[in-house]
C-alpha positions as CSV (number, residue, x, y, z in Angstrom):
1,X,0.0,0.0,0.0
2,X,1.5,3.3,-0.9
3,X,0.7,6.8,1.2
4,X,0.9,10.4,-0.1
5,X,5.0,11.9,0.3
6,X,4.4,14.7,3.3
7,X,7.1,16.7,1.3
8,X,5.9,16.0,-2.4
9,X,2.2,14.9,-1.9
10,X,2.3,12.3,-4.8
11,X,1.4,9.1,-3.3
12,X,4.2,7.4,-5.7
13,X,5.6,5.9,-2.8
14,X,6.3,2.5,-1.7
15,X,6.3,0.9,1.9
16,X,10.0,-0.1,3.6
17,X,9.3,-1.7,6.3
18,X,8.4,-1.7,9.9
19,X,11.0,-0.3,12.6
20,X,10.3,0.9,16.3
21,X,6.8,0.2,15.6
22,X,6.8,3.0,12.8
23,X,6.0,2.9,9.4
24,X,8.7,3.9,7.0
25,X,8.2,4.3,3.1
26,X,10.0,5.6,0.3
27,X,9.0,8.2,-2.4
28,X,9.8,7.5,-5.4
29,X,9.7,11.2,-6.7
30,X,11.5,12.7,-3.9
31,X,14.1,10.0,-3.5
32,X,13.7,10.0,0.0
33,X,12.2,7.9,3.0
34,X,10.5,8.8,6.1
35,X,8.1,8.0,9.0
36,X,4.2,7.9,8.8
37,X,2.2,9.6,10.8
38,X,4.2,12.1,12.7
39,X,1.9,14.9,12.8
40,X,1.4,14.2,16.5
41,X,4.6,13.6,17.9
42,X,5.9,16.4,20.2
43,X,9.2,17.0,19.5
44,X,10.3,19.8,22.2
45,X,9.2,16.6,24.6
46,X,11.8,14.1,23.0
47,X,14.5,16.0,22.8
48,X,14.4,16.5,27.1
49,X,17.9,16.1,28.7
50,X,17.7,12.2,29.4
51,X,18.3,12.4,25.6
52,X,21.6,13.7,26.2
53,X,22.0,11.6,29.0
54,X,21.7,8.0,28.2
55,X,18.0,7.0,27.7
56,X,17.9,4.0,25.2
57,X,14.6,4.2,24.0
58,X,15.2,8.0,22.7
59,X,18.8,7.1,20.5
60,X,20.6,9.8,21.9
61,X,23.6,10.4,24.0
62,X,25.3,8.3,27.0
63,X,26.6,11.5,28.0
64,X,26.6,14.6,25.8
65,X,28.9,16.5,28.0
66,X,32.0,14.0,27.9
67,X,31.7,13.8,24.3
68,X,33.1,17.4,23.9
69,X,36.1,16.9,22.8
70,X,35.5,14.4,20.2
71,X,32.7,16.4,18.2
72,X,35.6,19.0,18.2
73,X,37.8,16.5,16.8
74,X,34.9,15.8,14.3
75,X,34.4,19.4,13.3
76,X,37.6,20.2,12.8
77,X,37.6,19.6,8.9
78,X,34.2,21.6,8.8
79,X,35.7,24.7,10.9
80,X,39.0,24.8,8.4
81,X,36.2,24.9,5.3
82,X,34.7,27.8,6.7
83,X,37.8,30.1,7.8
84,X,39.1,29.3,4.7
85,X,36.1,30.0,2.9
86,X,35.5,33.6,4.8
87,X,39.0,34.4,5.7
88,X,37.2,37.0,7.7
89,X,34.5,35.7,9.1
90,X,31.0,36.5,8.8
91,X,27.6,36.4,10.2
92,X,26.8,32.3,11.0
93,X,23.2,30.6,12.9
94,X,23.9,27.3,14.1
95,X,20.3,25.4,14.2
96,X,20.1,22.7,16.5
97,X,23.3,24.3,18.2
98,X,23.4,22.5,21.8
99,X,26.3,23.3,23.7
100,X,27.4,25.7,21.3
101,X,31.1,23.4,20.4
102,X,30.5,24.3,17.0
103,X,30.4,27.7,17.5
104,X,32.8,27.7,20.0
105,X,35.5,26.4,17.2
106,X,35.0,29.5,15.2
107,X,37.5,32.5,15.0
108,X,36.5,36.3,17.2
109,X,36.1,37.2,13.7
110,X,32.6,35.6,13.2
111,X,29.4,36.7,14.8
112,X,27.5,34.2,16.4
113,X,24.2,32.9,16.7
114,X,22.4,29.8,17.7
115,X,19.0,28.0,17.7
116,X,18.3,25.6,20.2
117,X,15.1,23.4,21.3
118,X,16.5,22.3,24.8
119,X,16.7,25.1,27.2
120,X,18.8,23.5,29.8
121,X,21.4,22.3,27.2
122,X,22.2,26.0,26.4
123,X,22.8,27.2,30.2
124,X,26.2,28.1,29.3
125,X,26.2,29.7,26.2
126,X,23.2,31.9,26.4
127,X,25.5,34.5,27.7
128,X,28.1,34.1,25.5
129,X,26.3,33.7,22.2
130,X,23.0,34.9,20.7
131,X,20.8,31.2,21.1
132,X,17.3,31.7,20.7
133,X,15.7,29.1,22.6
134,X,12.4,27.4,20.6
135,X,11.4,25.9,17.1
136,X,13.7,27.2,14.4
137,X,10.7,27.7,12.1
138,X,9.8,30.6,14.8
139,X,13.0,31.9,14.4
140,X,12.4,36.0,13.7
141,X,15.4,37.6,14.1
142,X,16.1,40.3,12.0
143,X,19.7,40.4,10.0
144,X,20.7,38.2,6.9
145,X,23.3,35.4,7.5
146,X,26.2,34.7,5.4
147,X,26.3,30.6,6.7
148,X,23.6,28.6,8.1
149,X,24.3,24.9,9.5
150,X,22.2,22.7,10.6
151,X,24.6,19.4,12.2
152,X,22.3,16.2,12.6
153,X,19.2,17.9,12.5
154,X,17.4,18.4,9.3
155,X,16.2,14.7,9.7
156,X,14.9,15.1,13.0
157,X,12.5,17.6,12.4
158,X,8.9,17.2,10.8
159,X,8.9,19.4,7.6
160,X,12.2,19.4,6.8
161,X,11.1,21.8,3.2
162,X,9.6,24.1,5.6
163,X,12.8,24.3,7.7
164,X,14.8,24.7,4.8
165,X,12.8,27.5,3.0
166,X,13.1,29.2,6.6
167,X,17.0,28.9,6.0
168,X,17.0,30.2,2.7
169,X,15.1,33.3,3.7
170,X,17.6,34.0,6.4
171,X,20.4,33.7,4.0
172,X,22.2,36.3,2.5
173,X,22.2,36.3,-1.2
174,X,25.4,34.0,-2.4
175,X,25.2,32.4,1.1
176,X,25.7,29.0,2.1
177,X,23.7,26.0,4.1
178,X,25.8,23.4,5.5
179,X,24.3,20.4,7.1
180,X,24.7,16.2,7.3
181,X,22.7,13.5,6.8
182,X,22.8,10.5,6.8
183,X,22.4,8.4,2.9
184,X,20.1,5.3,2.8
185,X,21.6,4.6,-0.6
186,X,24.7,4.1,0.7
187,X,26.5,0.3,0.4
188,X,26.8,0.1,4.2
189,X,23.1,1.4,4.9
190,X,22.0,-1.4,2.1
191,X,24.1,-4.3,3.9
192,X,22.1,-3.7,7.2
193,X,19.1,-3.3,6.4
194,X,16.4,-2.3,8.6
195,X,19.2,-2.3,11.5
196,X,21.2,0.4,10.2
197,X,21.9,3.1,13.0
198,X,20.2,5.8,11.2
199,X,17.0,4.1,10.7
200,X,15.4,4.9,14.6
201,X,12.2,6.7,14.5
202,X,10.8,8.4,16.1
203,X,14.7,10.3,16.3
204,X,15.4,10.0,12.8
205,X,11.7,11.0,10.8
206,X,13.2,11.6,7.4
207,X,16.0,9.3,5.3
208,X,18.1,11.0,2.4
209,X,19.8,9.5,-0.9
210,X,22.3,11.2,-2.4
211,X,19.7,12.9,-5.1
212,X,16.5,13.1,-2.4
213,X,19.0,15.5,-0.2
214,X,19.7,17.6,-3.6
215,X,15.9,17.8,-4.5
216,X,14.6,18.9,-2.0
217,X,17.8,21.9,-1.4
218,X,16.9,22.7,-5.2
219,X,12.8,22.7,-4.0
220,X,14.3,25.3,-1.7
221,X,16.3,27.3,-3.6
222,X,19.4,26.2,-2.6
223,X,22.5,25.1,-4.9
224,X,24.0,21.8,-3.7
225,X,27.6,22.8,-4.3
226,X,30.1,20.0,-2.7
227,X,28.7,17.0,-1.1
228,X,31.8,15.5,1.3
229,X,31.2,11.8,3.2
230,X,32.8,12.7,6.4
231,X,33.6,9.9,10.1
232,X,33.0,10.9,13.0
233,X,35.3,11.0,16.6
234,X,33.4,9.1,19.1
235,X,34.3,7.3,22.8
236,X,34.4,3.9,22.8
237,X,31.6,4.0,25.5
238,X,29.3,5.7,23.1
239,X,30.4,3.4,20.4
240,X,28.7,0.6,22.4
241,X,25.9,2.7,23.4
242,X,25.1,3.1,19.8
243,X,25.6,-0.6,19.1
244,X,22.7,-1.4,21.4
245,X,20.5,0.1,18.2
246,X,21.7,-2.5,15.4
247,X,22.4,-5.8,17.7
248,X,21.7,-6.7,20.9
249,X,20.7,-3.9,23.5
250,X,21.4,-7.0,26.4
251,X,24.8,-7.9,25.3
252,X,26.1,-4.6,24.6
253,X,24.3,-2.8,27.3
254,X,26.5,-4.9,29.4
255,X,29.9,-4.3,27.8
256,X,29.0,-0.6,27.7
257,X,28.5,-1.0,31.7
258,X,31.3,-3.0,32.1
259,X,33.4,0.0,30.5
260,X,31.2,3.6,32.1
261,X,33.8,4.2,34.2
262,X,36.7,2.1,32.7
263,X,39.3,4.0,31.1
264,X,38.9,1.8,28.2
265,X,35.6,3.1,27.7
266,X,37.3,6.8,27.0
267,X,38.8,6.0,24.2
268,X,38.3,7.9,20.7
269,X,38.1,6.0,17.8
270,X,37.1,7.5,14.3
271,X,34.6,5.3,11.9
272,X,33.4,6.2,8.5
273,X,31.6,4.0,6.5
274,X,30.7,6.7,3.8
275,X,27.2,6.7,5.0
276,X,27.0,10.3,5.9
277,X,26.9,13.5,3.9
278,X,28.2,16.8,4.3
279,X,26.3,19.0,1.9
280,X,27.6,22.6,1.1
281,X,24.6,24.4,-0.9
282,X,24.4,28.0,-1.9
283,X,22.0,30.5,-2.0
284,X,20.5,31.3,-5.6
C-alpha cells in the first residue's frame, strides 16, 4: 500500500518496512524515506535532557557533556572549510546548536548565533552567544546570514522543506547552508538493512539519498555545491551505546556498563563508512 510523500504529496511511494513500531516508506519522486504519521509527535518533549544523557529508547547520548572533545575532533575539517572559505569571518546561525562546540570552534572574527530546542542544554552559552531558545521555524530575528548549519538535525525535524525555505530566507544572497545527513543509498546502509543506525524513529523522521538530499535543497532554492562523506570522533563508550540500536541492546548494554567508568571506555576511535553527507549548498 503506498501513502501520499508529506514533502511532495504524490502518493508514488512504496512501503520499507516496519522499525520501532513505525512505518517507514519511500518516495519515489523525492528519492527520500520517512516515517508515517508524525503529525502528533511532540518533538520539544523528546528531545528533554535524558536524551543527552543515556536514555535507550530515545537514540541519543550516553553522556553529551563528555563527548566534547570528540565532536571537536569531528568538526575540525568543517571549521577549516569555513575560515578558509570567509578568511574573515561572517555572520553564522547554528540550528540545532546545543552546547554551542561548533560555534565555540570559530574564529572572534565571526558573529554568532544559535537556535536551540533544549533550554537546559544551552545554560552556558546563552550568555556568550546569541541562542534563541524554541522551534527554528519561529525563528524571527532580524539580519541576513552569510552561513547557516544545521549538524544532525534536518532529519529530526517534521517538515524538513519548511525548515529549509526558513533557512533560505535568512540567508544572504550567495550564502551557504551546511548540514549532514545521513544516505540510505549508501552500500553500508544497504548491507544492514532495517538495523542500520540511522533508521530509529521516532529520532530519525526523514531518510536522504544522495539525489533526495539535492531535490529537495533545489525545492528550496538552494545550490547543492560539494557533497563530502565525512567519520566521525566518538568514545568507545558511546560506540557501544550506539551498538545497542543495530544488535543486541542486552549484550552490549552490558559491555558498555562493564566499561562507564573504565578508562577503556574513553577511548576515541574515528569510523566512517561513507554513510554520511556533508552537503555545502548556496544560495540562488
Amino acid at each position: 500500500m503506498s501513502i501520499n510523500c508529506p514533502i511532495c504529496k504524490s502518493n508514488n511511494t512504496k512501503y520499507l518496512f516496519d522499525k520501532n513500531s513505525y512505518n517507514i516508506y519511500f518516495c519515489r519522486n523525492c528519492e527520500i524515506g520517512f516515517v508515517e504519521q508524525i503529525e502528533n509527535l511532540d518533538i520539544v518533549k523528546f528531545y528533554q535532557d535524558d536524551y543527552f544523557m543515556g536514555n535507550v529508547e530515545k537514540f541519543g547520548y550516553l553522556n553529551y557533556e563528555s563527548e566534547r572533545y570528540n565532536r571537536e575532533l569531528s568538526f575540525r575539517n568543517k571549521v577549516k572549510i569555513l575560515e578558509k572559505s570567509f578568511p574573515n569571518g561572517g555572520k553564522i546561525l547554528d540550528v540545532g546548536c546545543a552546547d554551542g562546540t561548533f560555534l565555540s570552534m570559530l574564529s572572534e572574527k565571526w558573529k554568532k548565533f544559535g537556535v536551540e530546542i533544549n533550554s537546559s542544554i544551552v545554560k552556558r552559552i546563552k550568555n556568550i552567544y546569541d541562542v534563541f531558545i524554541g522551534d527554528f521555524i519561529n525563528y524571527n530575528r532580524e539580519g541576513e546570514f552569510d552561513v547557516i548549519t544545521m549538524w544532525d538535525f534536518i532529519d529530526h525535524t517534521k517538515e524538513p522543506l519548511n525548515y529549509l525555505q526558513k533557512a533560505y530566507s535568512l540567508l544572504k544572497k550567495n550564502g551557504l547552508l551546511i548540514l549532514n545527513v545521513g544516505d540510505m543509498d549508501s552500500l553500508f546502509a544497504k548491507i544492514l538493512g532495517k538495523r542500520w543506525y540511522i533508521f530509529i524513529p521516532p529520532t530519525h523522521l526523514y531518510f536522504f539519498t544522495k539525489n533526495g538530499i539535492k531535490k529537495i535543497l533545489e525545492k528550496s532554492g538552494l545550490d547543492t555545491k560539494i557533497i563530502i562523506r565525512e567519520g566521525k570522533y566518538v568514545s568507545l563508550n558511546l560506540c557501544f551505546f550506539r551498538m545497542q540500536y543495530i544488535f543486541s541492546q542486552k549484550i552490549f548494554g552490558w559491555i558498555n556498563k562493564s566499561f562507564l567508568n573504565n578508562i577503556i571506555g574513553k577511548i576515541t576511535i574515528y569510523y566512517n563508512f561513507f554513510d554520511i553527507m556533508t552537503i555545502i549548498a548556496q544560495k540562488k
